[in-house]
N, C-alpha and C positions, 0 to 999 in steps of 0.2 A: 049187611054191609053198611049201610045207613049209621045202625046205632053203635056200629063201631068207631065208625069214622067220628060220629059226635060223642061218644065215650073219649075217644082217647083224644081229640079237641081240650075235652074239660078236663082232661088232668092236666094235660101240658100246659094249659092256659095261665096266664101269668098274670098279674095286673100291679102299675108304675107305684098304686100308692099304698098297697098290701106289701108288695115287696121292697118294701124301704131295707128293711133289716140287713138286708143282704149288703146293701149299700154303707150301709151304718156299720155295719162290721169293720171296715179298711180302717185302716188304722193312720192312715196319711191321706189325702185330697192331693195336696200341692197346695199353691200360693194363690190365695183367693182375692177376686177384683169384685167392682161393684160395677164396671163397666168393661169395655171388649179390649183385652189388652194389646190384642195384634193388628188394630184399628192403623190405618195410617194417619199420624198426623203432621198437617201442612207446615212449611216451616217458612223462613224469610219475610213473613208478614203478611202471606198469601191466604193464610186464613181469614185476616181481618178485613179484607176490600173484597170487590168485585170479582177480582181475578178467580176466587174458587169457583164461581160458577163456569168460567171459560172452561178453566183445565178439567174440570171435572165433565161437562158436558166433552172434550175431545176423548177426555180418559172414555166415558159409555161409548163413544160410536166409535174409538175404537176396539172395544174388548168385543162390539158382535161381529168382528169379523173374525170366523173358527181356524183354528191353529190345529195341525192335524200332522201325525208321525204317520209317513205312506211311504209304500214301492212306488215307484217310476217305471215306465216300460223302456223296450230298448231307445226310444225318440227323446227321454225324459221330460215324458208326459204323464199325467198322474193315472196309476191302475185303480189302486185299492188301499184300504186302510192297514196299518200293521197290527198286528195283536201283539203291543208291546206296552208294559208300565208305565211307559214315557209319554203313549201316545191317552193313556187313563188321565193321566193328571192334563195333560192339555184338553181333554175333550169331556171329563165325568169328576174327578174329583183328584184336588192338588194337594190339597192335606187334609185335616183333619177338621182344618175350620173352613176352611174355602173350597168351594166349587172350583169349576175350571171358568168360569165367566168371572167370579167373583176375582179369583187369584188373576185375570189377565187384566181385570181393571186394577186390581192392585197393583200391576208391575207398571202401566201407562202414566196412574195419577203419581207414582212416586217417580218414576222418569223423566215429568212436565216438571215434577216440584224443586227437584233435589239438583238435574242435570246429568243423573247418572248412576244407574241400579246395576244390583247383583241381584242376579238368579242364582238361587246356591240349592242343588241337591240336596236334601237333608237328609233322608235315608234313601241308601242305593242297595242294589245287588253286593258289590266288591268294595273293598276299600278303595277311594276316589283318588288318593294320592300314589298308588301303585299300581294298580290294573283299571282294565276298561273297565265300564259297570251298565248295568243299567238303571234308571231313572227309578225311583219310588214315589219320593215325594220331595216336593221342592219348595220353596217362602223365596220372596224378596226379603234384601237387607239393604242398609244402608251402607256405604262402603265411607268405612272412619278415615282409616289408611292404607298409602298405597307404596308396596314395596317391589324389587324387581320379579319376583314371579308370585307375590303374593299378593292377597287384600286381605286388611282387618275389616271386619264385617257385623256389623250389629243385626243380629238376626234373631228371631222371637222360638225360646226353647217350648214348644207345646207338651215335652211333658214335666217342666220347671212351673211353664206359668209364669214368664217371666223374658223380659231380653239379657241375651247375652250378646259377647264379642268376640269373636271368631276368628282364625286365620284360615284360610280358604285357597288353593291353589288356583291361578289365572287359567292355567290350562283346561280344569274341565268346572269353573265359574263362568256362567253365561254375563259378560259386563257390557250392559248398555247406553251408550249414552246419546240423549238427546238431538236429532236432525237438528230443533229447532232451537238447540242451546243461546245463539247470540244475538235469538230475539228474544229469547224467555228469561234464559239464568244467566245470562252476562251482567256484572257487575252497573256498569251505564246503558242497559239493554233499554229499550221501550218500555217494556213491563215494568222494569226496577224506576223509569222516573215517574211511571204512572202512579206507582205505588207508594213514592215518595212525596207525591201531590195530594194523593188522594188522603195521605196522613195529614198533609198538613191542614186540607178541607175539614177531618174530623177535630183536630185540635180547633179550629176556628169555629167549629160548630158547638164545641164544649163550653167554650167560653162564651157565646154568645146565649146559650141553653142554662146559664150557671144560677141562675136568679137576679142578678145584677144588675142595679138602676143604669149603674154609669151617670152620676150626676153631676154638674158642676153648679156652684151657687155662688153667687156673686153678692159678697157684702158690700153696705153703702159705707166703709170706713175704706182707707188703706193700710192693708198688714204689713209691716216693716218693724214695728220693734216689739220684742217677746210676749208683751203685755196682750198685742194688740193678736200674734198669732195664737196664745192662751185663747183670747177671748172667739177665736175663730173656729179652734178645735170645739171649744166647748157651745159650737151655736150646731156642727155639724154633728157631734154626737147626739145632742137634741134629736136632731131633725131623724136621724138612725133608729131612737129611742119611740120619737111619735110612730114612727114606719112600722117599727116590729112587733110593739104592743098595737097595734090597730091588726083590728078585726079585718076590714077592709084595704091596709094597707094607705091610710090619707094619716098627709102633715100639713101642717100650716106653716106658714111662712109670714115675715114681713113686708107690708107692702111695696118696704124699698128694696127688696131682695130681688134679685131675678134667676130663674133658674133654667139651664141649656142641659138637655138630655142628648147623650154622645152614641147609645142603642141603636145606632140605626144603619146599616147593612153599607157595611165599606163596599165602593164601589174598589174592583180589582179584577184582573185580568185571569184570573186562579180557576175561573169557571169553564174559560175557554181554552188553558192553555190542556187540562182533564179531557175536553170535548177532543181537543186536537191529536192528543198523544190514544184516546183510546181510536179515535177514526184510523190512526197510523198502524196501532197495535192489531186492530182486526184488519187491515189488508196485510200485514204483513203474515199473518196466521192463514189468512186464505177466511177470513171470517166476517160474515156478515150479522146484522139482527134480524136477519129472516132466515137464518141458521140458526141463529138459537131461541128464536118464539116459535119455529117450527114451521113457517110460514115460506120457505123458499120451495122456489120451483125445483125438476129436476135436472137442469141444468147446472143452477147456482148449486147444488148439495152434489153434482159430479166432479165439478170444478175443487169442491171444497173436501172429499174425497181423495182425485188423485192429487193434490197440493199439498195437504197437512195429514189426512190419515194414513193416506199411503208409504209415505214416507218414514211414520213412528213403526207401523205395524212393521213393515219391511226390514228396519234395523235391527226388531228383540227376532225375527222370524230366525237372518241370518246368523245370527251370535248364538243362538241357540242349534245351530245345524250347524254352524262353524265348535261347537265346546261337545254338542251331547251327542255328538254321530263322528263314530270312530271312520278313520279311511276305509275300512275293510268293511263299515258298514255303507257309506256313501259309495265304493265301488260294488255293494248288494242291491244298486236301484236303491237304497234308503235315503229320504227327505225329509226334510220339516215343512210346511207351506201352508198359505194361507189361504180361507176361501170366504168371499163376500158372495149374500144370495143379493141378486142383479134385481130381484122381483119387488124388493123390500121398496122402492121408490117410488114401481110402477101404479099409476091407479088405475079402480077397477077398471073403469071403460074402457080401456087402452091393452089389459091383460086378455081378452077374448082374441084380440088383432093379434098381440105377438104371439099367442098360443096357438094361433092358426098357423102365422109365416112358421114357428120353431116346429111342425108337426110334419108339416106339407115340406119343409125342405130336407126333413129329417136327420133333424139334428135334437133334438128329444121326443122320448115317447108317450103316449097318452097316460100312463103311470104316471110317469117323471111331471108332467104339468101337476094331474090330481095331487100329487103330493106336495108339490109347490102351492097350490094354493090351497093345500090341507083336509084334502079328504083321501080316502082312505081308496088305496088301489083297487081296480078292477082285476076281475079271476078270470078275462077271458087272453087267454094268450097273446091274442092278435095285439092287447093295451101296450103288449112291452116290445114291437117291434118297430123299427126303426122303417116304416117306410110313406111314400102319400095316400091316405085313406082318404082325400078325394076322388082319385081315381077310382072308378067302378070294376074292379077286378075280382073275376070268382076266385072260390079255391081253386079249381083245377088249373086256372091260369097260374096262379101262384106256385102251385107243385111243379107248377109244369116249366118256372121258372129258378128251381130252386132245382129241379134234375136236369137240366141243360145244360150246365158246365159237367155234371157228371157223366152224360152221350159227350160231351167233346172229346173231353180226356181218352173214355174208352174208342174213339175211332180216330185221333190221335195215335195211341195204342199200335193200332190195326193198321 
């Protein structure tokens, strides 16, 4: 059995760079990049300042929180997961290029950037425009234009290789926009004047950075008639001429000459009014700089949490359970919802204590911790039951409390 198993291994075996041929045969590719064509990129000048790092750090913490297609029980409270397409691409893979981590930060950082994405189905079960369907795979787009039950939609064709433009029906297009639009994407928002300062800091920095003496020099004549300005160009192109051909950069001058260098850091209010607008812009986010060097407590990142994360994640969860879940699915117990691990904040010292109170109150099992803080379940039954393993109780006590509502019932009965 052995040499079978490793016989028939080596014939099927294949290898990426023997088997080019196979490859080399098609006779079309598609449309070839030297770089990732379904890349997001930032638009309104958010690429060039500061601000990518904000949206981009709220875009990660919010994509770890898991988006998940489930049944509800009768209380609509969460059972179980669905085994449905819908629920793959939220939780295992959304297309071809993205993950489902990947693709939920794609739907946040263009939602922070743009003030308003589409989730567009790309391939479904049904045609989208006549029947229910279900979900295959889905992209974010840019939404171009907006008509009464449509959107034009630029959305990236993965088997062109290329973007295209779309019309997209509202009813079953997930469109979400922005909780935090008019502090972010408002025209005279906080951000927009940040960004507007911050340009003008780099132009001032350009110019200051350019090589530039800035010089003025004072001749011992008065220039007032042409002769006298001739003779004044032609003292400062000199001095231009010593500058440029020197090794070192030295000119000489006359002793009656005096010279005022103007280089020197305009005093102006530019630097504080930047300090002021971003001090405004992080509370208005719910954001601190011990939020984003990683340095805040657990308090400050709960806070920060349910103020700004909560709120983006909440918006795509519902748009999405309001476009991809038919009535007749939502009255089957079907959800969209979201779930944050609580654990991710806690430190260690502190995780032995709550793993005691959540065990001993029983409200998770000794599995359910092992697997939270990632080891690998126990095979003894008693791990997965819900009860206080402080208390000293035999089995017989246990049976013998697990067959007592079974004598009531039967003398009940009787």
């Amino acid at each position: 059995m052995e040499k079978a198993s490793i016989f028939s291994r080596m014939k099927e075996a294949w290898n990426i760079f023997t088997g080019q041929e196979t490859i080399r045969n098609r006779s079309y590719y598609g449309s070839g990049s030297s770089f990732r064509p379904d890349r997001i990129r930032l638009t309104g000048g958010n690429e060039r300042t500061i601000i990518t790092s904000v949206l981009n750090r709220i875009a990660i913490d919010c994509a770890t929180i898991d988006i998940k297609h489930v049944r509800l029980d009768d209380e609509n409270r969460y059972k179980e997961d669905m085994n449905s397409e819908l629920n793959t691409c939220l939780t295992l893979e959304a297309n071809i290029d993205q993950s489902a981590r990947a693709f939920r930060q794609d739907i946040y950082l263009s939602l922070l950037d743009e003030g308003c994405v589409a989730i567009v189905p790309v391939d479904s079960t049904k045609n989208m425009f006549k029947d229910s369907f279900d979900v295959i795979t889905m992209r974010t787009g840019k939404i171009v234009d907006w008509y009464p039950a449509e959107v034009k939609v630029q959305l990236y064709n993965d088997r062109k290789g290329k973007t295209e433009e779309v019309i997209v029906p509202k009813s079953t297009t997930a469109i979400v926009e922005n909780p935090l639009y008019a502090v972010i994407n408002e025209p005279n928002s906080v951000l927009r004047r940040l960004i507007r300062k911050l340009n003008i800091l780099d132009v001032i920095d350009e110019q200051s950075g350019a090589g530039k003496l800035d010089l003025i020099i004072q001749l011992p004549y008065v220039i007032k008639s042409e002769a006298r300005r001739q003779q004044a160009e032609k003292r400062r192109k000199d001095i231009e001429d010593q500058l440029a051909g020197s090794k070192y950069g030295i000119a000489y001058t006359d002793g009656t000459e005096h010279i005022t260098q103007l280089n020197r850091a305009v005093e102006n209010n530019l630097m504080k009014q930047i300090e002021y607008l971003t001090s405004m812009l992080y509370s208005q986010l719910g954001l601190n700089q011990q939020i984003l060097d990683g340095s805040a407590n657990e308090e400050t990142m709960l806070n920060y949490y349910n103020r700004t994360i909560e709120p983006i994640v909440s918006a795509v969860v519902d748009e999405m359970k309001r476009k991809f879940l038919t009535k007749t699915a939502r009255s089957q117990k079907q959800s969209i919802m979201s779930f944050r691990d609580p654990f991710k904040l806690v430190p260690v010292k502190e995780l032995a204590e709550i793993s005691d109170k959540m065990t001993r109150n029983e409200i998770m099992s000794s599995n359910e911790i092992r697997q939270t803080i990632g080891m690998k379940p126990s095979k003894d039954p008693a791990a997965d039951e819900l009860r206080n393993k402080n208390l000293n109780q035999s089995v017989d006590a246990l049976a013998a409390q697990t067959e007592k509502p079974e004598n009531n019932e039967e003398e009940e009965a009787k």
